[in-house]
Structure formats: C-alpha cells, structure tokens
C-alpha positions as CSV (number, residue, x, y, z in Angstrom):
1,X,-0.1,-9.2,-37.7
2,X,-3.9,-9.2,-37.1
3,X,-5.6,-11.0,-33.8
4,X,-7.4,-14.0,-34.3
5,X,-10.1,-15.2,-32.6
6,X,-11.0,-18.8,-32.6
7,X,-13.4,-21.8,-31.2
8,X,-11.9,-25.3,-31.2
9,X,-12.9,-28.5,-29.2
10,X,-9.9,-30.5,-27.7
11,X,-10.0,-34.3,-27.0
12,X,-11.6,-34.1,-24.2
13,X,-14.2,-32.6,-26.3
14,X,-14.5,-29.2,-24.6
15,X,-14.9,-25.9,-26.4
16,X,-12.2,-23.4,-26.3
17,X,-12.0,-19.7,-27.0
18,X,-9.0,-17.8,-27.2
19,X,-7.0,-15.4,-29.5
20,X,-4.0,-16.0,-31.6
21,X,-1.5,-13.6,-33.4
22,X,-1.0,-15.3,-36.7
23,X,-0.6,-13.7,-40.3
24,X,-2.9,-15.6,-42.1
25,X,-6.2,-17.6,-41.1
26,X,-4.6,-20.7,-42.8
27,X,-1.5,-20.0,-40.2
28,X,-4.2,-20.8,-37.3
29,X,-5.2,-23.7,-38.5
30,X,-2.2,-25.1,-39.3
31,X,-1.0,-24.4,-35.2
32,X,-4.6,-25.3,-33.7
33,X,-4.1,-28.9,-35.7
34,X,-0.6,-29.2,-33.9
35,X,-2.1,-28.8,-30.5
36,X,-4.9,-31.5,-31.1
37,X,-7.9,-29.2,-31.4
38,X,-10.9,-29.1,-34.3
39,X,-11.4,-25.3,-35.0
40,X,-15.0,-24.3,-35.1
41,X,-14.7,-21.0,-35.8
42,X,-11.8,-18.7,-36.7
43,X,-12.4,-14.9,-37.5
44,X,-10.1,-11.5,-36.9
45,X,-10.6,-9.9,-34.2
46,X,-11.2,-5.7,-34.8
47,X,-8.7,-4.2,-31.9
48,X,-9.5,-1.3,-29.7
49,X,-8.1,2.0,-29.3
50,X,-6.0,2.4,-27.0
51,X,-7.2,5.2,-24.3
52,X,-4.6,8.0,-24.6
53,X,-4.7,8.4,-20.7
54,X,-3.6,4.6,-20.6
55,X,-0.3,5.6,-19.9
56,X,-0.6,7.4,-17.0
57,X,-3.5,5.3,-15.4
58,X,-3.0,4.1,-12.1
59,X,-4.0,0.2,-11.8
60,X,-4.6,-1.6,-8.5
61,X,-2.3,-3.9,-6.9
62,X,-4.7,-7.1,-7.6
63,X,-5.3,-6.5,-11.2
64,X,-1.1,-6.4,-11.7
65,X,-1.0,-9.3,-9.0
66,X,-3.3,-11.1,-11.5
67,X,-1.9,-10.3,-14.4
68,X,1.8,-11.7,-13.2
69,X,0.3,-15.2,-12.3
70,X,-1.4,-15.6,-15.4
71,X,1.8,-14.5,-17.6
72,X,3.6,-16.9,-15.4
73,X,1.5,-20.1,-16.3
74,X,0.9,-18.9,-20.0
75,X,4.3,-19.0,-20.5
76,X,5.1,-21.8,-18.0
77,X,2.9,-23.6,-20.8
78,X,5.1,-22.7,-23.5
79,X,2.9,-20.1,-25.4
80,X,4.5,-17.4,-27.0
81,X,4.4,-14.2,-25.3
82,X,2.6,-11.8,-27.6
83,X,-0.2,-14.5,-27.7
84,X,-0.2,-14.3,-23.3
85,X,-1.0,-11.0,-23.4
86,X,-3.9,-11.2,-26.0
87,X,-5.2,-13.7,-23.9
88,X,-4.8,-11.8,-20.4
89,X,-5.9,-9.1,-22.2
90,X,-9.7,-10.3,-22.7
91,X,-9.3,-11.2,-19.0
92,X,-8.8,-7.7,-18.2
93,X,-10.9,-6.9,-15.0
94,X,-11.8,-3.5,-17.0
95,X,-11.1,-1.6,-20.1
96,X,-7.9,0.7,-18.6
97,X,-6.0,-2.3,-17.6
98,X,-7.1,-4.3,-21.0
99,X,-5.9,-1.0,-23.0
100,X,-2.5,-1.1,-21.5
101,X,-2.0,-5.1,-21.9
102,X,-3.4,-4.3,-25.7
103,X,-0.4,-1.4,-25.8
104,X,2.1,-3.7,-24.5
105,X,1.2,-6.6,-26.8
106,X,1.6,-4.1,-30.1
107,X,4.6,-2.9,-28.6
108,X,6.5,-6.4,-28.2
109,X,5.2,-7.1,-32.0
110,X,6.9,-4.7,-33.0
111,X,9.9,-5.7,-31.6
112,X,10.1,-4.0,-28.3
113,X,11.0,-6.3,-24.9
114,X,8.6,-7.4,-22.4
115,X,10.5,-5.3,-19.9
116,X,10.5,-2.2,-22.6
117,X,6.5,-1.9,-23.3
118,X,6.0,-2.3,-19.7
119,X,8.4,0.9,-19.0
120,X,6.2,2.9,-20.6
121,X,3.5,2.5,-17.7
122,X,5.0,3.7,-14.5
123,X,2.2,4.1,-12.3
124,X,1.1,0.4,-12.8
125,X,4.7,-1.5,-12.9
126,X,7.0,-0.2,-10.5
127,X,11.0,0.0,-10.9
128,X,11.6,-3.4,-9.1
129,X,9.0,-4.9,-11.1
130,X,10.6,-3.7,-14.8
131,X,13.8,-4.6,-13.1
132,X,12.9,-7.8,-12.0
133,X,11.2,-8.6,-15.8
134,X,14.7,-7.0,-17.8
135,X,16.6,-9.3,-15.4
136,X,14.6,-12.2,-16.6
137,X,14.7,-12.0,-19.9
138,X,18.7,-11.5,-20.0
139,X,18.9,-14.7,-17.8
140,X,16.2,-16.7,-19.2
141,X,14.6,-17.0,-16.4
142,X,11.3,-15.0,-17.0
143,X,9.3,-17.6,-15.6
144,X,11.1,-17.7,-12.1
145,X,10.9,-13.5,-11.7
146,X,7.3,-13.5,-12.4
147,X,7.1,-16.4,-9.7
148,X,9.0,-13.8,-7.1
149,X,7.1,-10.7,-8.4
150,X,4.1,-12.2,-8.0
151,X,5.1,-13.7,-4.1
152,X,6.5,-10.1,-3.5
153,X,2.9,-8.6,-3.9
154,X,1.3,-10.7,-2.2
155,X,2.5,-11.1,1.5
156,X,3.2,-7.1,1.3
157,X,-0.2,-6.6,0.0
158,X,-1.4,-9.0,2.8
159,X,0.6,-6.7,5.3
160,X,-1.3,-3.6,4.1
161,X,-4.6,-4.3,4.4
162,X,-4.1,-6.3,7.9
163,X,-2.3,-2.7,9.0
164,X,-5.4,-0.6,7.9
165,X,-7.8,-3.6,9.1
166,X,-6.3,-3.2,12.8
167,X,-6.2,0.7,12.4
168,X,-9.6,0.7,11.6
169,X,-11.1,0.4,15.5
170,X,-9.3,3.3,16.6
171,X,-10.5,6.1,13.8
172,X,-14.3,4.6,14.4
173,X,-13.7,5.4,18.1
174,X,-12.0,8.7,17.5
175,X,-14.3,10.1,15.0
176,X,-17.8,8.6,17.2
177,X,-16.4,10.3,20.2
178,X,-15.5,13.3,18.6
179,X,-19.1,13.8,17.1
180,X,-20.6,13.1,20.5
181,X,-18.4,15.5,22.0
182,X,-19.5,18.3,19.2
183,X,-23.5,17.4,19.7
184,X,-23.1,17.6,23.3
185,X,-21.6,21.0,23.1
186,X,-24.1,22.6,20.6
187,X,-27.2,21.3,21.6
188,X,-27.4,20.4,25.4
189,X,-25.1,23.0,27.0
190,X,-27.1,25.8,25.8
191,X,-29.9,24.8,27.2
192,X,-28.6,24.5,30.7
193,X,-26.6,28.3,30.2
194,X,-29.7,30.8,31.4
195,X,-30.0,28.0,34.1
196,X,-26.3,28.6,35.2
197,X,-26.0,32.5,34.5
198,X,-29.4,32.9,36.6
199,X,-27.9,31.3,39.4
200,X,-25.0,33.7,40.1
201,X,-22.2,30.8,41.3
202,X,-18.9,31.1,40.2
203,X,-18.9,28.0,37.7
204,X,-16.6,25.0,38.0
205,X,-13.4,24.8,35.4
206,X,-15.1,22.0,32.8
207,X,-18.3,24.4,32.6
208,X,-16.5,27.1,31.2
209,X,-14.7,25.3,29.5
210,X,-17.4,23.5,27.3
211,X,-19.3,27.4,27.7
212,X,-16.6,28.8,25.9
213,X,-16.1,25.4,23.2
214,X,-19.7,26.2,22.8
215,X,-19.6,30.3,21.9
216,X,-16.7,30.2,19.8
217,X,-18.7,27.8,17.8
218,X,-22.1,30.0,17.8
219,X,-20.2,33.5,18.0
220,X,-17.1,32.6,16.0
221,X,-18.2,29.6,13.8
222,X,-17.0,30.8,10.7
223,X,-13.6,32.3,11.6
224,X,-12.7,29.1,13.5
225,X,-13.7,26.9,10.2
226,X,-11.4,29.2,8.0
227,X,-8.7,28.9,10.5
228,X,-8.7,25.1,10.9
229,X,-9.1,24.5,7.0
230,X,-6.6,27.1,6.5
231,X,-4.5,25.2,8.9
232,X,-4.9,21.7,7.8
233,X,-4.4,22.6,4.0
234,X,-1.4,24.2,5.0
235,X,0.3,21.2,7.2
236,X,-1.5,19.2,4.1
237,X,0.6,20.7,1.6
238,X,4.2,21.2,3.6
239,X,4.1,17.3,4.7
240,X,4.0,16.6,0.8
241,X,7.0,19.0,0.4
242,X,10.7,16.7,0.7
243,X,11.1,18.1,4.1
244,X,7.6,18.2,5.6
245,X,7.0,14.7,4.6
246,X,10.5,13.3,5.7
247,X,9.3,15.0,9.4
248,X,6.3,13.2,9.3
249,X,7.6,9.7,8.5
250,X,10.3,10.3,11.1
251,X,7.4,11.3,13.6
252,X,5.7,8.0,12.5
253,X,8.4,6.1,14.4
254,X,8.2,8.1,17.1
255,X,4.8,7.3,18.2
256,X,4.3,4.6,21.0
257,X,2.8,1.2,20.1
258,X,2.0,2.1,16.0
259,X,6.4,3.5,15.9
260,X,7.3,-0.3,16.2
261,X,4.6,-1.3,13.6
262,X,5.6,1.2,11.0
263,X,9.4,0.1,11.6
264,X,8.7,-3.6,11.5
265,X,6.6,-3.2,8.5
266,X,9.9,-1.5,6.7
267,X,12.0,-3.8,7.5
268,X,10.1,-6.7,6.4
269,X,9.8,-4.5,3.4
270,X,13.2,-4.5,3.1
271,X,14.5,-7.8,3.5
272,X,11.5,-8.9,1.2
273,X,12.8,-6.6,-1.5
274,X,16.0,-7.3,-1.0
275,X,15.3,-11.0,-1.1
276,X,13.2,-11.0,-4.5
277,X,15.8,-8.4,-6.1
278,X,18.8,-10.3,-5.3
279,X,17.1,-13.8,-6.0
280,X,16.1,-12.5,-9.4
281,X,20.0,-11.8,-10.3
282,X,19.6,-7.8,-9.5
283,X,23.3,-6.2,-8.5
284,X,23.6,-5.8,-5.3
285,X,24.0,-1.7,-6.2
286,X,20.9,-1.5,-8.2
287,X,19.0,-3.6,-6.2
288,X,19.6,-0.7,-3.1
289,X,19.0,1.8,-6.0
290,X,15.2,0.4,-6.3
291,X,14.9,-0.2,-2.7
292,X,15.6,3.5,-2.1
293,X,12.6,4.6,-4.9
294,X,10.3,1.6,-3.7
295,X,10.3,1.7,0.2
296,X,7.1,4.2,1.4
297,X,8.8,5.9,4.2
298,X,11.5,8.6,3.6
299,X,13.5,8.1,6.4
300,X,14.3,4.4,5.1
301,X,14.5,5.6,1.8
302,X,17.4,7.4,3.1
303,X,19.0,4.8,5.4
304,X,18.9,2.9,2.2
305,X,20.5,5.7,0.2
306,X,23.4,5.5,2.9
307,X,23.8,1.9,2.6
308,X,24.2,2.2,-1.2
309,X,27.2,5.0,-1.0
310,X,28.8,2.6,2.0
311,X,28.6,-0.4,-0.4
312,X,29.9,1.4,-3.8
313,X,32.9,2.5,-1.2
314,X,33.9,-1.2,-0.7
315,X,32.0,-1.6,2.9
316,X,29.7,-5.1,4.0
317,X,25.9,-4.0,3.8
318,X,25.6,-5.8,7.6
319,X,28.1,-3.0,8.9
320,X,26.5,-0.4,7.3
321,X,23.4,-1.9,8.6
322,X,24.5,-1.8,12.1
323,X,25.6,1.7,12.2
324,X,21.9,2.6,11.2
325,X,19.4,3.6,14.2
326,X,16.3,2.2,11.5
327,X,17.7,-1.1,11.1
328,X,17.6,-4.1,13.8
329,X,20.5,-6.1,14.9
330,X,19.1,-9.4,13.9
331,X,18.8,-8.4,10.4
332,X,22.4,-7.3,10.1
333,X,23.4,-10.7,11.9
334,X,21.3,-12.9,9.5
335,X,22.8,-10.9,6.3
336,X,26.5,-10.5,7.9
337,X,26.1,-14.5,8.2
338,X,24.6,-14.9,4.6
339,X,28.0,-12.3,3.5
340,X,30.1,-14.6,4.6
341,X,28.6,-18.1,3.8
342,X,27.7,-17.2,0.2
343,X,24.0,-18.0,1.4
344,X,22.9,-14.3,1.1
345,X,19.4,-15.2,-0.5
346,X,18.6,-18.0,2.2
347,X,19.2,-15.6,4.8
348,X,17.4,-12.4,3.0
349,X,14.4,-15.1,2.3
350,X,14.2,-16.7,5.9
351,X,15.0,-12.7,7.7
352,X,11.7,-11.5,5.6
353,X,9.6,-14.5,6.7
354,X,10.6,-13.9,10.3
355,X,9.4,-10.6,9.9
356,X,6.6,-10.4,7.9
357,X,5.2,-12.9,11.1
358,X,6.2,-10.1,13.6
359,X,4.2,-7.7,11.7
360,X,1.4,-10.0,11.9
361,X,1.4,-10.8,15.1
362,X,1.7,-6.9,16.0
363,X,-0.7,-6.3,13.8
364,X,-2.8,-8.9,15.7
365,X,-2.4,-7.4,19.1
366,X,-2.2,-3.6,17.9
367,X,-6.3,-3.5,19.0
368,X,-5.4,-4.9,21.9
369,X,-2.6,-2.3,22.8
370,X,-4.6,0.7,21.7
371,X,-8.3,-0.4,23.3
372,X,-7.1,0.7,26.8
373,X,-5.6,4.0,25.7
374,X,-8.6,4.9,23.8
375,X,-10.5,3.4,26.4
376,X,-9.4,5.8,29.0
377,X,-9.5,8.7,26.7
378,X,-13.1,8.1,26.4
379,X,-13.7,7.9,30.0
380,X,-11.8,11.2,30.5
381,X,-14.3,13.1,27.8
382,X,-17.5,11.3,29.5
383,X,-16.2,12.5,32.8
384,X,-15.2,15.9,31.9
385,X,-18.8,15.9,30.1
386,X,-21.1,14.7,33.5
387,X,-18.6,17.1,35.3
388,X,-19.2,20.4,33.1
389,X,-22.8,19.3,33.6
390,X,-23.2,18.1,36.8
391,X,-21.1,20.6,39.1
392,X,-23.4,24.1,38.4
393,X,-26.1,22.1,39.8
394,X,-24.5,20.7,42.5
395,X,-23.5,24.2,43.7
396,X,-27.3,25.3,43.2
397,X,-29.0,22.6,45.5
398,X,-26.1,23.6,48.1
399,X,-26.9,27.5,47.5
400,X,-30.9,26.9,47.8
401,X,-30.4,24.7,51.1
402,X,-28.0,27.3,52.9
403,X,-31.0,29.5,52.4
C-alpha cells in the first residue's frame, strides 16, 4: 500500500503533517474525518531506497533511545503500527536510521512482526531488545516493554558517559605530562650535554638516565618507533582474541580504585538487565542467555554463563550467585529474598537502583581518588627532571671552588 502524505487542521485549528498507509486517497479521507481533522492536502508520498549497507549500520544509542519513546506514545495513542514507523521515520535524525525504520515499516506490511523486521538489524537492536519487543507482542504488552527498553537505556547510558566524564581528568594529565616529559628530553637536555661531558664528573643516576632517553631517541628513533608500534599492534590484536581480551577484562578488576568501578558498573548492569528481562515476561533461562551476549566484560559474561548451567540443573540463582567471586553478597541476599517471596522483580528493580547510585557516587569521587595518585606521579617526573638537571651543575660549582 502506498504512503500518504497529508495536511489537516484539527479543532483547535492547528495544521498537521503526517503520513498514512492507506490504499486509496479516498481511504485517507474517510480516517482523517473520523479523527476530527479538515484535510488540506493529501498526496503519495515517492519512498526511498533503502541503503544496501542499512543492514549492517551501526546506530547510536540516542537515536534507538529515541525511536523507543516515540513508538511507545504513538502506539500508547492507539495508531496502528506500520503508520508509527512512517511517522518516526521522517523524524529520523539522518538518512541511515530513517532507511532502516523505512525497511522495517515494508517489512511488517508485508506481514512480518515488529520483533521480525527489527531482527534483521543487529548492530542497532540488541538481543534483549528483540527479546524484550517478541515478548511483547505475545503478551500484549508492547507498550509496557518499550516503557522498560527505553528506562534500560537510559540510566545505563547515563552510567557511561559519567564513567568516561570522570576518566577524562586523568588521560589529560597523563598525556600533558607525557609530552612535557618528551619536549624536555629532546630539546633542553641536549643543550646542557657538551656542558656536562666538558666537565669530566661522573654524572648523577637521573642525568644518565634522561642522556640515554634522549640518544636512543636521536640515534635509535626509528627502531624504537617500529618496536613500540610493532608492540602495541601486537597486544592490540591478541586482547581482541577470546583469550587476550578475557585477560584484560579480568585485569580491569584488578586495578585499584577503577577495579571496584568496573565491578559495580556490572553488576548494576546485571541486576538492571535482569530486572527489565524478567519484568518484560523473559524465562528466567533465556533472560541469563541474553545477559551472557549483552554484558561488556567477559569475565561476567562467563559468571553469567555458569549461573545459566546451575539454574537449568535445578539450583537457586542466589546460591549460584554466592559461590561467584564477581558477584556481591547483597545482591544474592536481595534475589535469594525475592526467590522466596515471589517478589523477584521488586527486588531485581530496587537491587539495580541501589546500585546504579553506588556507581554514581564512585563515579563522583573517582577524581578525587585518582587526583593524589597522579598528583604524586607528577611530582616524581618534575623532580626526577630538576634533578637530572640540576645535579651536573651542582657538582661543577663544587669542582671549580675546590680549585
């Protein structure tokens, strides 16, 4: 059926624009006279092609975010689906996203599910999100899984960008004290060396140190450059290996200060998931099967995938919780309580909020917990700097006065 595009005015005697799937033009007028609107104009709108790289385009978080609130009120309203999506699709932030919505919308005309066209684009709706959607449209509650989707992705996008906002102090420091480091090396050593090889003293440890930083850069630039891209390509492409990148999420918890941030943020990943999963009328099994794809760091993934076997065997998910190192003990108290009271989803929801707030406040206090680490750091590299510089000549003015 072809696209419609029409102007009406409603009572209130405001212009409208929107599109309609109809098969005739007569069709449209007939449904805009139900809803109390005078059409103005009515004409057929010409669709466009759909991008053949739509399928495997990768759309941000706020353009999905966006489009689940609006198909949530559209059809909160009571307007039909395929008609949603032609109106979220001339919404679309850009063309990508507004080719996929067009692909979805044919698709569903065609007879396909909601949950069915979406499938078909995997980098921009997740499994828990095509879950979540099937899940809906068995129950009849489409509505109240958008609601949760849309909740879902926005406290954990929230959580992301506060983690890179508090990371962000640190790298600046880092990468500004690195640079000053390399600038002092290159271009003021070298023009106290002839000072310090004229004299003839045996030179203090930091001199030589920085002397020898500072040939290996001049003498052996481009070896060392080779080396450390060679290097760093190599760790590059092992950590994206199964292995390599299971060893570096593992040494993500390790690390003091940011190892209770990254474990925190799971969790609260976790119980969130679990809480809009299970809330949307998910199994308990397939809701731990999309937990164990969804979660970003392997080591839970794999906790999760443990969890799963213990369940299918019969066990509680709080004991199989509590034999895991990853997990806390409060969580598998609040769930081992909601197991037992048949108040799982009150306990999953108020266990998430309780820990999305810890992230936040650690979040809050990371720059706080780092600035004196990196503060000394920085002290030790300025010190090790006036030292390498300051020592040679020390030992001069003592040399020239003893004779």
């Amino acid at each position: 059926m072809p696209n419609y595009k029409y102007r009406a005015i409603n009572q209130d005697g405001k212009m409208i624009e929107s599109v309609l799937v109809a098969p005739t033009q007569n069709y449209v007028i007939e449904q805009l006279l139900k809803l109390k609107l005078t059409p103005v104009e009515i004409k057929i709108e010409k669709e466009k092609q759909v991008l053949k790289g739509a399928k495997s385009a990768r759309v941000d978080v706020k353009s999905i975010l966006l489009f689940t609130k609006q198909l949530r009120t559209l059809i909160k309203a009571g307007i039909p689906i395929v008609t949603c999506l032609h109106v979220i699709k001339d919404q679309a932030p850009n063309d990508e996203f507004e080719n996929i919505v067009a692909t979805v919308a044919k698709d569903i005309e065609e007879g396909s599910k909601l949950s069915d066209a979406l499938s078909k684009f995997p980098r921009a709706f997740p499994s828990i999100y095509i879950n979540a959607i099937k899940v809906g449209e068995v129950s009849g509650t489409l509505e109240d899984a958008l609601e949760q989707l849309a909740r879902f992705m926005e406290e954990d996008e929230k959580i992301k960008k506060a983690v890179k906002k508090a990371l962000r102090y640190p790298v600046i420091v880092v990468c500004a004290m690195i640079t000053a480091f390399t600038i002092f090396v290159t271009y003021v050593i070298p023009n106290f060396i002839p000072i310090f090889e004229m004299s003839g003293t045996a030179l203090p440890l930091p001199t030589e140190v920085l002397m020898g930083l500072y040939y290996l850069i001049t003498d052996y630039g481009l070896y060392t450059f080779v080396i450390l891209a060679v290097s760093l390509s190599g760790f590059i492409v092992w950590a994206r290996t199964g292995k390599g990148r299971y060893k570096v999420d593992e040494l993500k918890l390790k690390i003091p200060i940011l190892g209770k941030l990254v474990q925190k943020t799971n969790i609260a990943r976790f119980a969130k998931l679990f809480y809009t999963l299970n809330h949307t009328g998910i199994t308990i099994v397939k809701s731990f099967e999309i937990m164990s794809e969804t979660l970003d760091n392997l080591v839970y993934q794999n906790e999760v995938k443990k969890i799963k076997s213990f369940v299918i065997k019969g066990g509680e998910i709080a004991s199989a919780l509590k034999q895991s190192p990853y997990f806390t003990k409060l969580l598998a108290t609040m769930i081992s309580i909601g197991e037992k009271s048949g108040s799982l989803d009150e306990m999953l929801e108020n266990v998430s909020n309780y820990y999305y707030q810890e992230v936040k406040e650690t979040v809050d206090n990371l720059t706080a917990s780092i600035e004196p680490i990196v503060t000394v750091i920085l002290g030790a590299s300025v010190l090790l700097l006036a030292l390498a510089l300051f020592l040679p000549m020390w030992d001069m003015i003592s040399a020239f006065r003893y004779y």
